[in-house]
N, C-alpha and C positions, 0 to 999 in steps of 0.2 A: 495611428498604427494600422498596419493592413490586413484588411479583412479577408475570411474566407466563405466559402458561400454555403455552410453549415445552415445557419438560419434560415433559410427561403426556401432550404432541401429536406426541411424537419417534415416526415409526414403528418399528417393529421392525428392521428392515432396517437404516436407521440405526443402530441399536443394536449391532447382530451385526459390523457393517461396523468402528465405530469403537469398542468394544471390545477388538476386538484390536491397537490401536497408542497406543491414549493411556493414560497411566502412572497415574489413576485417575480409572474410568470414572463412580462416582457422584460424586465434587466435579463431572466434567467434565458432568456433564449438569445437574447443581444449579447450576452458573452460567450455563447456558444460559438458566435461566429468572429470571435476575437483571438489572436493566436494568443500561445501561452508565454506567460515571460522566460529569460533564458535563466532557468536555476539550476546550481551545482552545489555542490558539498567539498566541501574542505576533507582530503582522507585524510586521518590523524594519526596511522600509521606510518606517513611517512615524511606531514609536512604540519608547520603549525597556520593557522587559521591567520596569524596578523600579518607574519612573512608571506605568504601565498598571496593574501589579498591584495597584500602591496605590490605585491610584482606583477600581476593581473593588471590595476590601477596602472604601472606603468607603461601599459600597451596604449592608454588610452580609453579604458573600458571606465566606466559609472560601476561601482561593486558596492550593492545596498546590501544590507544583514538584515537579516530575517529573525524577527522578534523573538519568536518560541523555540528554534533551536539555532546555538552557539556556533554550530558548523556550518548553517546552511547561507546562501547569498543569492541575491537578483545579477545579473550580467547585463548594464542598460547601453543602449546606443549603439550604433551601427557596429563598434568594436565588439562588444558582449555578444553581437550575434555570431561571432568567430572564435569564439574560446574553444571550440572541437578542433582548433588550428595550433594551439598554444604549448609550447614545451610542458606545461603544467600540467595538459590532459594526456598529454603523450608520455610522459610518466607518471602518472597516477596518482599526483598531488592533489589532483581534484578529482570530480565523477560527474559527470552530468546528469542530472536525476532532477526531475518531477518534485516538484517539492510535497504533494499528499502521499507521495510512495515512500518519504523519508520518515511519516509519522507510526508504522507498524514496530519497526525494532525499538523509538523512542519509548513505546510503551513497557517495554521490559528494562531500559534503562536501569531504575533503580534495585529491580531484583538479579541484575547481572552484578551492579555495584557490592549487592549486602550478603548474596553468594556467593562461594567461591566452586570451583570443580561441579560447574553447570554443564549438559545436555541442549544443544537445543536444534531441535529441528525445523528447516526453511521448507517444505513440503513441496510447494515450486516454485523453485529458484531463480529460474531462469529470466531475465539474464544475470543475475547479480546481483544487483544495484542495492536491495534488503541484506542479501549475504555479507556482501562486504561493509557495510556499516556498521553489521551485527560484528563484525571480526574486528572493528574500530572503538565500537563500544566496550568491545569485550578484552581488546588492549591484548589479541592474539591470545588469550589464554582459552584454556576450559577447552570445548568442544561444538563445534557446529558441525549439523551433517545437514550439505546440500542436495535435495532432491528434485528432478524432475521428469513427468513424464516422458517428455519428449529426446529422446536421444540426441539425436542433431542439435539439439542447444546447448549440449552441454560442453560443446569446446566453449562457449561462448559462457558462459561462467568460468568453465579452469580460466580463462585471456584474462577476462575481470580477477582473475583472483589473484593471480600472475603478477599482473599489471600494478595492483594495488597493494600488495606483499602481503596478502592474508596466508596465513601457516597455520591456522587450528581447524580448517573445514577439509573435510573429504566431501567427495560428490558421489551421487550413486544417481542411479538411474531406473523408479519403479512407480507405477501405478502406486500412490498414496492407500487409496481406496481397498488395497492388499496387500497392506505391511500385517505382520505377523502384530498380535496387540500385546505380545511378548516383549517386544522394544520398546522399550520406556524412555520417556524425555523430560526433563523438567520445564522445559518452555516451548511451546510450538507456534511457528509463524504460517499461518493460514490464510494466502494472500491468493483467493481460488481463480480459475479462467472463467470469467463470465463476458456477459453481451458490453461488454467497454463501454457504455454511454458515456460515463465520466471522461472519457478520452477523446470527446467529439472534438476539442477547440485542436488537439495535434493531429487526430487519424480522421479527420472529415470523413472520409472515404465507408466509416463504419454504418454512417445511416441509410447509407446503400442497400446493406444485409441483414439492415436492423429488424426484426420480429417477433411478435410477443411467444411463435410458436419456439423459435427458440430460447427466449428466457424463461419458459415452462420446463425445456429442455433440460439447461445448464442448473435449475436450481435442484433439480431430480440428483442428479450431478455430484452438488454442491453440499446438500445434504449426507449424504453419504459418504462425503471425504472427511467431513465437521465430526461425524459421530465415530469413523475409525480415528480419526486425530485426538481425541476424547479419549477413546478405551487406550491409546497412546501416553496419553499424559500421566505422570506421574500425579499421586493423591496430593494435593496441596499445589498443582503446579497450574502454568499459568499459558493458554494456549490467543492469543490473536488471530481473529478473523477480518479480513479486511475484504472490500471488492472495490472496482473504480466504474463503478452502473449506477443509477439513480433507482433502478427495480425492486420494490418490494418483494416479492418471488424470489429476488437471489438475497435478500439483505434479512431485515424484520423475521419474514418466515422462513430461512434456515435457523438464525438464532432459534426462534420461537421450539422449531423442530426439535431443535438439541436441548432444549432446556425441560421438554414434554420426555423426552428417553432417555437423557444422561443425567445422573448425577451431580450439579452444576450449579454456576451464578455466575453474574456477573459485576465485574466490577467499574464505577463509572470513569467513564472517557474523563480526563482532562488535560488539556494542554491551553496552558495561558500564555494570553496572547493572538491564538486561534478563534477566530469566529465557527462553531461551530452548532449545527442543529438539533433541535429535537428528532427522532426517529419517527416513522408513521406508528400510531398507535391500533391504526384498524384498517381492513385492504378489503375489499369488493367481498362487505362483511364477515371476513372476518378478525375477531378479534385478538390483539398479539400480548402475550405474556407479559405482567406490568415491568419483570424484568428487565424485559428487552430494550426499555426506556432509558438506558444506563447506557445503550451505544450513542452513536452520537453519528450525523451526516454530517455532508461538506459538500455544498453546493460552488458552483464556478463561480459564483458571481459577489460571494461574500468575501474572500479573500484572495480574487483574481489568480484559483488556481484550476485543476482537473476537478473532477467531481469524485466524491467518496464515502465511504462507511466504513467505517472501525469499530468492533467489538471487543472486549475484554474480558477474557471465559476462567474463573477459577474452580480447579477440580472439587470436589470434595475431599476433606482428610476420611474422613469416612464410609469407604466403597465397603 
């Protein structure tokens, strides 16, 4: 497979930084510079998972399934790298997605299942790719409000949403961090902007502008969107926070953050099937809420995907 030149661009800093918490450091930086497989998701709004695959399969393409979720698939061999070319993507049978970006709405899977006339807010949206899964899981019913800062993205969700026949999501468009905490949700998807470490094996280009003065930055940021999405949540409800950084500053210590001011806990990561990590328990002394122990990383090299952190935050019934 053909390499990119991630690795040998990695500063030092980096190095010294993530050395000392990933479990080994040279595979971890050897897949940094490995591109990433070609993964998509079966949408089930409009196609079923065995008919799609097969017809994929008949281009020519190797279509491996992915252990811990039922929609998701590998795309191997010179064909799989053309599936962005396929009638199937061109109507919305499939999505092309990152297979760590497809485990934040997995998480509320069964509380969408056991509710009915859910809330749920995507905080930011953009482009989709959570949205519209969340509207697949959720078999079009209930309610999703899609949010993002960014105005200009947000054609770029309606096309995804369009494209993919979701009908229960309106979009809006507002700083998270100044929603009125009069809006209430029962499930919130907290998928924040951070310094994309996790994204080095697609966006090489990121170690270019990589700095620790802005992951100081974003977690100021970060913090402050976790605790209005908080006073957001309905008492008993259930909000996901996810990043695709390997930072402790954007991961550990906002959880830790929200757990010190909100009324909260967490509940533990699992998904079988997944190799997934312990969290850091202490960062350039200091030490993180035994809570916070319940998230779970994802490092590149353990399950040959991006890199990630997933949390799972329940309210108190009792505010």
């Amino acid at each position: 497979m053909a390499k990119n030149k991630t690795a040998s661009e990695i500063p030092q800093k980096f190095r010294d930084r993530y050395d000392r918490i990933v479990d080994d450091p040279e595979e971890f930086y050897a897949s940094l510079a490995r591109p990433l497989p070609k993964a998509f998701r079966v949408n089930t709004l409009k196609a079923e998972a065995r008919k799609a695959t097969e017809r994929l399969a008949g281009y020519g393409m190797g279509i491996r399934p992915v252990e811990w979720y039922d929609a998701a698939f590998i795309a191997e061999g010179e064909a799989g790298r053309k599936i962005g070319s396929t009638l199937e993507h061109f109507m919305g049978h499939i999505y092309i997605q990152e297979l760590v970006s497809m485990l934040p709405p997995l998480l509320l899977k069964k509380k969408i299942e056991e509710n009915p006339d859910l809330a749920v807010l995507d905080a930011c949206a953009a482009p989709g790719s959570k949205t519209t899964q969340l509207a697949a899981l959720m078999g079009n019913r209930d309610l999703i409000v899609a949010n993002d800062v960014a105005f200009g993205r947000l054609k770029i969700i309606k096309h995804n949403l369009e494209k993919l026949g979701c009908m229960n999501t309106v979009v809006i468009n507002r700083d998270v961090r100044f929603f009125s905490p009069d809006v209430q949700f029962d499930c919130i998807l907290l998928d924040v902007p951070c310094s994309s470490e996790g994204t080095l094996r697609k966006n090489p280009e990121i170690i270019a502008r990589w700095s620790e003065k802005a992951i100081a930055s974003l977690s100021n940021i970060q913090r402050q969107m976790i605790t209005r999405c908080c006073d957001m949540l309905k008492p008993g409800g259930t909000m996901v926070y996810s990043t695709c950084t390997f930072a402790p500053e954007e991961n550990e210590a906002v959880i830790d953050y929200l757990i010190e001011k909100k009324s909260c806990a967490l509940e533990p990561v699992r998904i079988p099937g997944l190799k997934t990590a312990e969290t850091v328990r202490e960062w350039n002394g200091r030490e993180f809420h035994h809570e916070v122990g319940k998230a779970v990383r994802i490092w590149p090299h353990h399950n040959d995907t991006g890199g990630f952190f997933i949390a799972k935050i329940r309210k108190s019934e009792a505010i």
